[in-house]
C-alpha positions in Angstrom: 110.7 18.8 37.3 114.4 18.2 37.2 115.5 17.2 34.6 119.6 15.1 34.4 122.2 16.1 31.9 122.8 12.4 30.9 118.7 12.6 29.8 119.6 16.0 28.1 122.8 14.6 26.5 120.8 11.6 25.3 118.2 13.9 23.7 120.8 15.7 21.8 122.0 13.6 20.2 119.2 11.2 19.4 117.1 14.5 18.1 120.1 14.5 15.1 119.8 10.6 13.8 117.5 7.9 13.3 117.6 4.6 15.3 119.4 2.5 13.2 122.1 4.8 13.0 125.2 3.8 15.1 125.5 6.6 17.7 129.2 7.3 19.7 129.5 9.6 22.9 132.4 10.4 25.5 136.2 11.2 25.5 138.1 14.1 23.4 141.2 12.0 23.3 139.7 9.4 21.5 137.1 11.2 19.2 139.6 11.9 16.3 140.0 8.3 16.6 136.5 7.2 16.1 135.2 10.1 14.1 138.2 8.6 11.2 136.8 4.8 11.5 132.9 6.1 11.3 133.6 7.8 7.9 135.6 5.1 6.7 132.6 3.0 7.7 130.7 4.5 5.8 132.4 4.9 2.5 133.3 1.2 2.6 130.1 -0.5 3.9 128.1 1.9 2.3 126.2 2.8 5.5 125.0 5.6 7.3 128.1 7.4 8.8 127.9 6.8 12.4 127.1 9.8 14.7 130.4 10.4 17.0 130.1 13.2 20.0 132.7 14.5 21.8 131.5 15.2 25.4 133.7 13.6 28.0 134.7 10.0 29.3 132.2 11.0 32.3 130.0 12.8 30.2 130.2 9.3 27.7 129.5 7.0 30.5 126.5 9.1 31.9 124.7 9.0 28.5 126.1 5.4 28.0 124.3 3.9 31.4 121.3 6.0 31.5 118.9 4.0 29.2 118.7 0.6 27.5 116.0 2.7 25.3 117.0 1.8 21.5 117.9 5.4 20.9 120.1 5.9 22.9 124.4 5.8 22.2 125.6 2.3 21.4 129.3 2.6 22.1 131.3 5.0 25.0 134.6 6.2 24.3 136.6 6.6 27.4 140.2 7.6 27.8 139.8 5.9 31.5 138.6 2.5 32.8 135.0 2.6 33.4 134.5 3.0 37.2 132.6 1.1 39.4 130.1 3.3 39.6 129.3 4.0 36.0 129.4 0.1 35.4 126.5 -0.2 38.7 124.7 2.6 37.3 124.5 0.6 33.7 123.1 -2.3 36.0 120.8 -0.1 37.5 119.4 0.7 34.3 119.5 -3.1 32.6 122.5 -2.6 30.9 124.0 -5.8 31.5 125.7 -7.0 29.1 128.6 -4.9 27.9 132.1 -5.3 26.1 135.2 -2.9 26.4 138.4 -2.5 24.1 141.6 -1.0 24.3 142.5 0.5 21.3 145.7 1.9 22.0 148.2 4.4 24.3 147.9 7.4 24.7 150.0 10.3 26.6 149.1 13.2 28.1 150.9 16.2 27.8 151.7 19.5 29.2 152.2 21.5 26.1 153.1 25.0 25.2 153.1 27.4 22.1 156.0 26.2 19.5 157.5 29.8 19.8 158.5 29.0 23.2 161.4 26.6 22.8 162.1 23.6 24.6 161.3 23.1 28.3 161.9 21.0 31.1 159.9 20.6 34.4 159.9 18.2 37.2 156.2 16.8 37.8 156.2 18.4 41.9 156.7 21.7 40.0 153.8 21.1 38.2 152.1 19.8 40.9 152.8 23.3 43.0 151.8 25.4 39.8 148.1 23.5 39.9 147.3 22.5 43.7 144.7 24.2 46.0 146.6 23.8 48.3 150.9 23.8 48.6 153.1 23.3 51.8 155.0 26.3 52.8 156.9 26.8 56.1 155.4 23.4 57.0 152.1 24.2 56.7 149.4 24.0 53.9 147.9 27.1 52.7 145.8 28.6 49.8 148.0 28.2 46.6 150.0 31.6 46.6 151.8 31.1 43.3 151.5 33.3 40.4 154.3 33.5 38.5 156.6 29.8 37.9 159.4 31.7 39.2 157.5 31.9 43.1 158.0 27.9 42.8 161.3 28.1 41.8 164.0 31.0 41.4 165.3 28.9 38.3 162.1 29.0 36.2 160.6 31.7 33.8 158.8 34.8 35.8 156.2 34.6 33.5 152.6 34.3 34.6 151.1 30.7 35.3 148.2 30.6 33.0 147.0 26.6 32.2 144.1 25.7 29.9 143.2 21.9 30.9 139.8 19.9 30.3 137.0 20.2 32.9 135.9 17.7 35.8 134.0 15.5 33.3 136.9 14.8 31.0 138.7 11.4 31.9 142.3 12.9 30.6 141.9 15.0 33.8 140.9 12.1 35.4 144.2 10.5 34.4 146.4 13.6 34.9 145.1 13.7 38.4 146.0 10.5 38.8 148.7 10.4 37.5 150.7 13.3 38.0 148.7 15.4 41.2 148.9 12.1 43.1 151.8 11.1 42.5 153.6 14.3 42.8 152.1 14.5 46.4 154.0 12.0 47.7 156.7 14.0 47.9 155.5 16.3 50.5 155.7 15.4 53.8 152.7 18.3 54.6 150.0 16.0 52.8 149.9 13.4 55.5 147.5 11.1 55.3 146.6 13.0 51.8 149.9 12.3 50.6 149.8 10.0 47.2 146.3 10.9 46.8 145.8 14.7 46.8 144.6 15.8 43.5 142.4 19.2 44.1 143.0 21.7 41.4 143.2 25.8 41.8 140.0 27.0 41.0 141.7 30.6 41.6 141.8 31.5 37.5 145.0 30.0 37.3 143.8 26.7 35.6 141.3 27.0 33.0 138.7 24.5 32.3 138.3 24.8 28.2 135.8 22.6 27.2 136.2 19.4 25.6 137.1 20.8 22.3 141.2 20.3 22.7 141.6 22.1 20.0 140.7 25.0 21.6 143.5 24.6 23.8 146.0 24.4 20.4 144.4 27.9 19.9 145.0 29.5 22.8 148.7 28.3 23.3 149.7 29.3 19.7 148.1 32.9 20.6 149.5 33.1 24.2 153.4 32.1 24.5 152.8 32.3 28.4 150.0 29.5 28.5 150.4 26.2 29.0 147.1 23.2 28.0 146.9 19.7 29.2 145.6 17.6 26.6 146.5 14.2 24.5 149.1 12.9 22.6 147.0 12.8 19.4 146.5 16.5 19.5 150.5 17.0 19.9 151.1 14.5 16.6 148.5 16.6 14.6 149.7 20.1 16.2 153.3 20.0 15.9 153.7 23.5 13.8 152.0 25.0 16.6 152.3 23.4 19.6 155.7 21.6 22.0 155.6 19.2 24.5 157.2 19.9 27.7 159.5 17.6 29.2 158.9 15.9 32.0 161.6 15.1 34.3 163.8 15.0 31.1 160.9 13.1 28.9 159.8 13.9 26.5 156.1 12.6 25.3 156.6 10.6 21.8 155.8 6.7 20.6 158.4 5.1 22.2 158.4 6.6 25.6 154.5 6.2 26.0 154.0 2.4 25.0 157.6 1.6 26.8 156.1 3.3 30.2 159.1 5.9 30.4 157.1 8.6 30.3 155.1 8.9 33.1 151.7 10.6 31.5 151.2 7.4 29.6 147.7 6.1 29.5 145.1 3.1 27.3 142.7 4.5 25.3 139.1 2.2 25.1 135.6 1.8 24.1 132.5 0.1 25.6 129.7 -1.4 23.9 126.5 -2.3 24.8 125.9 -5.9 23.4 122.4 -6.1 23.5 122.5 -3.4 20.7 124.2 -5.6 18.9 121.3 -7.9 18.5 119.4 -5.1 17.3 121.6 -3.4 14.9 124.1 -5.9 13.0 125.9 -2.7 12.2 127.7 -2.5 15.3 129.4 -5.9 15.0 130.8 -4.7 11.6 131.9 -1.2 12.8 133.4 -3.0 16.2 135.4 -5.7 13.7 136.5 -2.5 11.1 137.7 -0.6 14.5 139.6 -3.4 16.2 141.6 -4.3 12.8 145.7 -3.8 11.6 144.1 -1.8 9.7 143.0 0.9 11.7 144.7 -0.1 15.2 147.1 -2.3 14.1 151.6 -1.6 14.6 150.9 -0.1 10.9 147.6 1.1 10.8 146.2 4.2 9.6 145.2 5.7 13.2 148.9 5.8 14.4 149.5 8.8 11.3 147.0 11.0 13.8 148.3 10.2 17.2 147.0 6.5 17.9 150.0 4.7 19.3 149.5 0.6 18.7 149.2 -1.9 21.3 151.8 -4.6 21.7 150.5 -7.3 19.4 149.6 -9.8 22.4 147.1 -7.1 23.5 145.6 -6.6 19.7 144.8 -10.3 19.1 143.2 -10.4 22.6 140.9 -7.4 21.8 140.7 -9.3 17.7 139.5 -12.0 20.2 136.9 -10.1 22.2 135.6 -8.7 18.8 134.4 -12.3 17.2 133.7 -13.5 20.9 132.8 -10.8 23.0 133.3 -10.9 26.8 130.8 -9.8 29.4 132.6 -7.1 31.6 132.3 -8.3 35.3 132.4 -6.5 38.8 135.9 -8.0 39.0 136.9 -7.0 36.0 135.6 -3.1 37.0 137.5 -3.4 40.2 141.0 -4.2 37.9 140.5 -1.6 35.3 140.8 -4.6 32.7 138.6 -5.0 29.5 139.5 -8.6 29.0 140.1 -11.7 31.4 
């Protein structure tokens, strides 16, 4: 009998806790995050401290919407918009009735060991370093490239080695979105592909590492010719080891990410099933200590590790959302919003 990872997933965890105990699952970006409020949860309310995995946005969302069963994860951290088909797949299973929050911004960055220097690249140089596929002579072919200096004459002739988070992970989600696609659009050879290509070498030149980014921080302070793709928050906590590139002369940092100027920026949630709610008051208390200036807030304690703050109309709407939760909604799936 075949048995689905979600089922597996679910197991794992629930093996590990009892089912009163408030159980997290899903992005790497966000983990640091939650992990810091579930022990401050439990110091404060003098509860169990709630179980927090790191396993993926996709990886989240799977376990999230495979069972309404009482023991399985409550919340899903997700450093994406839940998509349409997680959120029918939750339906599918009679998860209904669900919440999301934005917690904050987040950037992703294209980083490299401190010893390196400082660094500039344009995001189609990027692009051509990590594509299946580039156009050359017109045509598009198997990527060729091994060294940065084959994409450009300007650039190092040092080998292209890039440690990045696997297919489950939503910042590759994001980074394909957001740079890949993007980047496309300025090559004619895509066609109808253009603005939406996103396939990734799977030559050995990109390395899927896991969702443990700070495996990544590893391996770029041992390897001054690799470069990792992986969140802001890991920068902020990493800065005696790892640099940011720039991108297109931007650097990743607070300002640039909330203002939009650089171009990696991203939101940052978590998605929680409401019918748990009626079954373990817990989860309204560690939802209202999350979603506080405390912890999220311009001055809270999450922006010293990496958080960056929402704008404060954003923060009373998800305040809001807290002490009257809203229902997600097809149409609100279809937006990639957490809130009317």
């Amino acid at each position: 009998m075949k048995i689905s990872k979600a089922l597996i997933l679910t197991s794992l965890i629930c093996t590990v806790t009892l089912a009163d105990q408030i159980k997290l699952a899903g992005s790497s970006t966000v983990f640091p995050f939650a992990s810091y409020v579930a022990e401050e949860f439990a110091v404060v309310k003098n509860k169990k401290t709630p179980i927090v995995e790191s396993i993926g946005t996709g990886g989240g969302f799977k376990v999230f919407c495979s069972s309404q069963d009482k023991n399985s994860i409550d919340i899903a951290n997700a450093s994406r918009p839940m998509k349409m088909s997680e959120f029918e797949e939750c339906l599918k299973n009679g998860i209904e009735d669900i919440s999301g929050y934005m917690i904050g911004y987040d950037g992703i960055v294209f980083a490299m060991g401190k010893q390196n220097g400082e660094l500039n690249l344009s995001k189609e140089q990027i692009f051509l370093a990590l594509a299946k596929e580039v156009p050359i002579d017109g045509k598009l072919v198997a990527n060729p490239y091994k060294k940065w200096s084959d994409i450009d004459s300007s650039l190092s002739s040092k080998p292209i080695v890039i440690y990045g988070p696997p297919t489950t992970s939503g910042t590759r989600d994001s980074f394909e979105e957001q740079l890949m696609q993007k980047a496309s659009k300025s090559f004619k050879e895509y066609g109808d592909k253009s603005g939406k290509y996103s396939q990734i070498r799977d030559d050995g030149v990109y390395i899927p590492s896991g969702e443990n980014d700070n495996l990544i921080i590893a391996k770029l302070a041992q390897n001054k010719n690799a470069f990792g793709i992986f969140g802001y928050g890991f920068l902020a906590e990493n800065k005696d080891k790892v640099a940011a590139v720039k991108i297109d002369g931007v650097a990743p940092n607070e300002n640039s990410v909330s203002d939009g100027s650089y171009k990696l920026a991203r939101s940052l949630y978590f998605y929680v099933k409401n019918q748990n709610r009626v079954k373990n008051k817990d989860i309204n208390d560690f939802v209202d200590m999350f979603i506080s200036e405390a912890m999220i807030g311009d001055e809270g304690v999450l922006k010293t590790i990496g958080l960056i703050p929402a704008d404060s109309q954003t923060f009373t709407k998800m305040k809001q959302n807290v002490t009257e939760p809203i229902r997600l909604t097809k149409e609100m799936i279809k937006s990639g919003e957490v809130i009317k």
